[in-house]
C-alpha positions as CSV (number, residue, x, y, z in Angstrom):
1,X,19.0,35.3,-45.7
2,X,20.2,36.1,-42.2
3,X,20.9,39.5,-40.6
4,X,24.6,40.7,-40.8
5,X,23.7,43.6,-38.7
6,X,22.9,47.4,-38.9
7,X,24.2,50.7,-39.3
8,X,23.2,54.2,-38.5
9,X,23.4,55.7,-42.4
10,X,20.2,54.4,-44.6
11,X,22.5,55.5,-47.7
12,X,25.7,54.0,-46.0
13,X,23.8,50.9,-46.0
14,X,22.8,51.1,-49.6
15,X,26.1,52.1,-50.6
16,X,27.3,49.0,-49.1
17,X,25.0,46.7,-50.4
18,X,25.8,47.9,-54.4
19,X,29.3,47.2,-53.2
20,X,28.4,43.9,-52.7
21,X,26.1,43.4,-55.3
22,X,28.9,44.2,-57.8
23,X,31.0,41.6,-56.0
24,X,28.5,39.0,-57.1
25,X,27.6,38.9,-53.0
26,X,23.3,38.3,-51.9
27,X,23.3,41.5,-50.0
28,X,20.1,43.7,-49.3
29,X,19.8,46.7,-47.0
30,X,16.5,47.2,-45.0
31,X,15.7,51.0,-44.1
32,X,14.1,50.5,-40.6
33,X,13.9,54.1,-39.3
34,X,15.6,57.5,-40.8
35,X,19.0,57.0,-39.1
36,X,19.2,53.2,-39.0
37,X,18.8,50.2,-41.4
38,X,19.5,46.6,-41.5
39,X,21.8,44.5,-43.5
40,X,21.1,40.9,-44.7
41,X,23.2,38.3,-46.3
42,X,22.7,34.4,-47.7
43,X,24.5,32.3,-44.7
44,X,27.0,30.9,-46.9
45,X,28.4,34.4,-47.8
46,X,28.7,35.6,-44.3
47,X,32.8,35.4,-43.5
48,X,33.1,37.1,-47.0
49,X,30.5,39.8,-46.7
50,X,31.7,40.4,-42.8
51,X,35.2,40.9,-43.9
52,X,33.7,43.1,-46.5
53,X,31.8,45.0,-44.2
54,X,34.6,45.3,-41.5
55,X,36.6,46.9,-44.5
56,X,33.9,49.3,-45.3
57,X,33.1,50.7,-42.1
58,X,37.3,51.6,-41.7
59,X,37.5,53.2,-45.1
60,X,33.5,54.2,-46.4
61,X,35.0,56.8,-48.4
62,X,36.7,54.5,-50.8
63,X,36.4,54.8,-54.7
64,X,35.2,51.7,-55.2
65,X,32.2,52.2,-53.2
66,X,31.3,54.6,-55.0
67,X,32.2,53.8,-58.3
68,X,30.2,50.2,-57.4
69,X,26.9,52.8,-57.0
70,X,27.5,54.0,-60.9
71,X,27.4,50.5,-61.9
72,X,24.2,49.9,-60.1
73,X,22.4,53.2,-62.0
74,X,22.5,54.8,-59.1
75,X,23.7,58.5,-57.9
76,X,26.0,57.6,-54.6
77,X,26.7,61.4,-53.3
78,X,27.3,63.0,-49.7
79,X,23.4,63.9,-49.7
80,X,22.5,60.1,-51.1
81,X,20.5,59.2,-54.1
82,X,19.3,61.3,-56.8
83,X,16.0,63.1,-55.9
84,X,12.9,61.2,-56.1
85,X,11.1,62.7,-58.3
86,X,13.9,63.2,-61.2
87,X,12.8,61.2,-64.8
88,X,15.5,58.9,-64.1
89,X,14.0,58.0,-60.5
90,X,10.4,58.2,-61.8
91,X,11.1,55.8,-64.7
92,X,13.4,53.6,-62.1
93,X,10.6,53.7,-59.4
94,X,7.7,52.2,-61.5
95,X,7.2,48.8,-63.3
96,X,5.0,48.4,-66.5
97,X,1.9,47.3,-63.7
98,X,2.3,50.4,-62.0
99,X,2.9,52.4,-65.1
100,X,-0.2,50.7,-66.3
101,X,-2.4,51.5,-63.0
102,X,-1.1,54.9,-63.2
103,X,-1.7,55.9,-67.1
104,X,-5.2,54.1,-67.2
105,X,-6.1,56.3,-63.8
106,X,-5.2,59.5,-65.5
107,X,-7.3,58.4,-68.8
108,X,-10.3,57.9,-66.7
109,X,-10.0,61.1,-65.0
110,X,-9.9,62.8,-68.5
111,X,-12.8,60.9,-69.5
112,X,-14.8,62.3,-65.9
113,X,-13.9,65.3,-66.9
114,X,-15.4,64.9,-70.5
115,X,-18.4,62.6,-69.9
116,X,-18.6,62.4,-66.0
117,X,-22.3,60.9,-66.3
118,X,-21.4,58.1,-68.7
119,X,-17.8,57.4,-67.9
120,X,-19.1,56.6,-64.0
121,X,-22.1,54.4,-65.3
122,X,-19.5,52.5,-67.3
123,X,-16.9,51.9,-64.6
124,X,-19.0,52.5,-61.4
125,X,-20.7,49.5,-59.9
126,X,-24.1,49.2,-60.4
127,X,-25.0,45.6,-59.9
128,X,-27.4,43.7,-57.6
129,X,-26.3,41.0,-55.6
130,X,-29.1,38.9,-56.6
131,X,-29.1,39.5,-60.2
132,X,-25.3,40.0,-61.6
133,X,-24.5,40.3,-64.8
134,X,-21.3,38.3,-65.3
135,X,-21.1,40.1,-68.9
136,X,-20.2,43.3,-66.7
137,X,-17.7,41.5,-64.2
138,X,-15.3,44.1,-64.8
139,X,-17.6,46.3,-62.8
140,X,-16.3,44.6,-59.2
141,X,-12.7,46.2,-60.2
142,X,-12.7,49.4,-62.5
143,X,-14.4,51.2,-59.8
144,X,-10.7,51.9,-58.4
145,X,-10.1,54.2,-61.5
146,X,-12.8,56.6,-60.7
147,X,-11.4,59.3,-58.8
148,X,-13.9,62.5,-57.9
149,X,-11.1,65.5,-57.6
150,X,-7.7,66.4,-59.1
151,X,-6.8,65.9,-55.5
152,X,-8.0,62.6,-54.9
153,X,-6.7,61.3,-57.8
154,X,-3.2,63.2,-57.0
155,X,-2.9,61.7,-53.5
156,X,-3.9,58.0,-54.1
157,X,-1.7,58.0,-57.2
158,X,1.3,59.3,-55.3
159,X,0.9,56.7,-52.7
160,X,0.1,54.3,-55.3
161,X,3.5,55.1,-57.6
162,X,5.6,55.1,-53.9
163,X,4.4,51.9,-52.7
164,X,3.1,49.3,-55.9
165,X,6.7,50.9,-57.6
166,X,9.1,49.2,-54.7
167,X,6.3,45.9,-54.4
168,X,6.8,45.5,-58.1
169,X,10.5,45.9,-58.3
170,X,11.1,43.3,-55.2
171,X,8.4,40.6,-56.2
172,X,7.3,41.2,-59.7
173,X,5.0,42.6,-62.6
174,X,2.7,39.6,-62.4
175,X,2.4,39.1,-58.4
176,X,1.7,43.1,-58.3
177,X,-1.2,42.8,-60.8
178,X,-2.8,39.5,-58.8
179,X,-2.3,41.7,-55.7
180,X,-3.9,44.8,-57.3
181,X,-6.5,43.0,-58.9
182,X,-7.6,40.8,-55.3
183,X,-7.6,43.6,-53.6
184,X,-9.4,45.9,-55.6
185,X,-12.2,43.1,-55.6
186,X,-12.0,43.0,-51.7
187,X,-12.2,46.5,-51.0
188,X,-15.2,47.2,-53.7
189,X,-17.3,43.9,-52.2
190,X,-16.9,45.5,-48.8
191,X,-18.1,49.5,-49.5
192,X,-20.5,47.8,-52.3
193,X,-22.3,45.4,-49.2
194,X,-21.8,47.7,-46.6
195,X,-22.9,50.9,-47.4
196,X,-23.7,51.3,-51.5
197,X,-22.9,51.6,-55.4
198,X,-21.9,55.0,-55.4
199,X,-17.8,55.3,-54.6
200,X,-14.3,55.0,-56.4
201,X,-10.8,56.1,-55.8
202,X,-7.5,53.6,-55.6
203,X,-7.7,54.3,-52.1
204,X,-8.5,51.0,-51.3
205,X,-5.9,49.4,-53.0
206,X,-3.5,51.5,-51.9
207,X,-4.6,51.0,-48.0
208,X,-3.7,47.3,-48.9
209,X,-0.4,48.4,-49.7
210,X,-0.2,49.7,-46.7
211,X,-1.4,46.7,-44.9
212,X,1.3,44.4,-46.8
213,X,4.4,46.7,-45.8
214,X,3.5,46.9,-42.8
215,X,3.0,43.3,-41.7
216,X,6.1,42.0,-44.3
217,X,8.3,44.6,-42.3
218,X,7.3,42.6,-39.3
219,X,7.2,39.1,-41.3
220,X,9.7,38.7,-43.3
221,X,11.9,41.8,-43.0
222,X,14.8,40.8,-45.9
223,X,12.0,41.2,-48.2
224,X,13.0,44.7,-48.0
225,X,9.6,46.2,-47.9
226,X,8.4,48.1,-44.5
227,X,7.1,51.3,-43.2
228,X,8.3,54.0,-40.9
229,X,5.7,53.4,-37.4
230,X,5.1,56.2,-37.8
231,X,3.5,56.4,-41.7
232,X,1.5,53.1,-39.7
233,X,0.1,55.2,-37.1
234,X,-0.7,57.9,-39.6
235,X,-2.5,55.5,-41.9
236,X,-4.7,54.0,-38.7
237,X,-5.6,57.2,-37.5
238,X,-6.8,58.6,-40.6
239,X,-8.7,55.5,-41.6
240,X,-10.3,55.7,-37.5
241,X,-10.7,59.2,-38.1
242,X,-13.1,58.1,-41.4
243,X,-14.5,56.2,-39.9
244,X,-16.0,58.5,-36.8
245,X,-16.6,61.3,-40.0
246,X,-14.2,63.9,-38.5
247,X,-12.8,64.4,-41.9
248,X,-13.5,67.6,-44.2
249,X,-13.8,64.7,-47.1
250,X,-16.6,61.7,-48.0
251,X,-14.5,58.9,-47.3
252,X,-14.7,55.2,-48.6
253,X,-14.1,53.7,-45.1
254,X,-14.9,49.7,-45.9
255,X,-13.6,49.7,-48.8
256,X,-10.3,51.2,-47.2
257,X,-10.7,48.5,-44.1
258,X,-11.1,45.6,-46.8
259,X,-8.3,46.9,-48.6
260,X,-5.8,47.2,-45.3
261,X,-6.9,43.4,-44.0
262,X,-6.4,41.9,-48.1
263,X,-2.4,43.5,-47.6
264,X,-2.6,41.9,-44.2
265,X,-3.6,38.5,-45.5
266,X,-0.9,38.7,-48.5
267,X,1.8,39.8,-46.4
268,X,1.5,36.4,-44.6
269,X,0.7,34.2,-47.6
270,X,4.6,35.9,-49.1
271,X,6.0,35.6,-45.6
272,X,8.7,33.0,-47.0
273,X,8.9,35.0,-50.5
274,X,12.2,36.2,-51.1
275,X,12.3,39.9,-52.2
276,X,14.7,40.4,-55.7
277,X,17.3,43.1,-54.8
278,X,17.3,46.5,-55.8
């Protein structure tokens, strides 16, 4: 795909690109900042798409713009979509892996609650390098379901349903789950060499989330995954500020610098991955 060119209205854009969508047209719009994003087309539906556009930006107030946005399960008002965290948006926003992720999170935090002593010794990882028990291989992973608050588990699982929801809708179920499960594997490896046994949270995986928007914005942009600079520098600071122990909270900070660097690495191993449109 090849950029058509940008406008000032994220929700213009969008509106736009259901327009086209409808028309049978390759068309994705890239948010790159609260008042601007991006529009890509495939090169041999440029003249069509630019005469498209030229019409749009004379008349954005047309009907069928709007009426396209119905089609595409979408709300297309003069405030934009329909809020976030409506069912229909909830149930939109999240794929059966991030569904999954999320339910299986919020079973083992019920089960802290209940058993805290044995649900950790089942899912916490125990192992010594020297002697691991490949029966219990399970343990390099499930460490990413134990969370230690309501708040912990609140914040990673927000981040997670927010990020893995738009990764799953643009590359697919299976590609999120070998991403999830890689990374969670990365991240536990580090904390578990590094510093010791006793940690958990998604955190980690979700810091790789971070890692693959923010190098795919910068990659391969018509993927249409990327974050605000400033969400980047707010992620980097908080994961410096870890690691100097400035924070109020015990923080998991290799596990959350393995998980950043696994995003990094996958963001360049999809660089030529096409993104599926919204």
């Amino acid at each position: 795909m090849i950029k058509l060119g940008e406008l000032n209205s994220p929700n213009a854009a969008h509106l736009f690109a259901d327009y086209c969508v409808t028309q049978g047209w390759s068309v994705q719009a890239v948010v790159e900042g609260a008042e601007r994003a991006a529009l890509y087309v495939e090169e041999s539906q440029l003249q069509q798409v630019s005469q498209a556009l030229e019409a749009f930006l004379h008349n954005p107030g047309h009907p069928r713009y709007h009426a396209a946005a119905w089609q595409r399960s979408k709300v297309a008002t003069g405030s934009g979509a329909a809020p976030l965290w409506s069912g229909l948006q909830f149930k939109a926003f999240s794929g059966p892996v991030t569904l999954l992720v999320l339910v299986l999170a919020m079973v083992v935090y019920g089960w802290q609650q209940i058993a805290p002593q044995q649900a950790s010794a089942a899912l916490g990882i125990f192992l010594q390098p020297a002697a691991i028990n490949l029966t219990e291989s399970w343990r390099w992973f499930s460490p990413a379901l134990l969370h230690f608050s309501l708040t912990h588990l609140v914040f990673n699982l927000l981040w997670w349903w927010l990020l893995a929801g738009q990764f799953e809708r643009r590359l697919g179920s299976g590609q999120l789950l070998s991403f999830t499960l890689s990374s969670a594997l990365i991240a536990n490896v580090a904390q578990y060499l590094l510093v010791g046994p006793y940690f958990g949270g998604l955190s980690g995986v979700v810091y790789a989330l971070f890692g693959y928007f923010w190098w795919a914005g910068r990659l391969n942009p018509a993927q249409g995954l990327r974050l605000d600079r400033g969400l980047v520098a707010f992620m980097l600071i908080w994961m410096l500020l870890g690691f100097l122990d400035l924070l109020w909270v015990s923080m998991a900070n290799w596990a959350h610098l393995g998980g950043l660097l696994a995003g990094c690495g996958w963001a360049w191993l999809l660089r030529h991955k096409p993104g599926r449109p919204d």
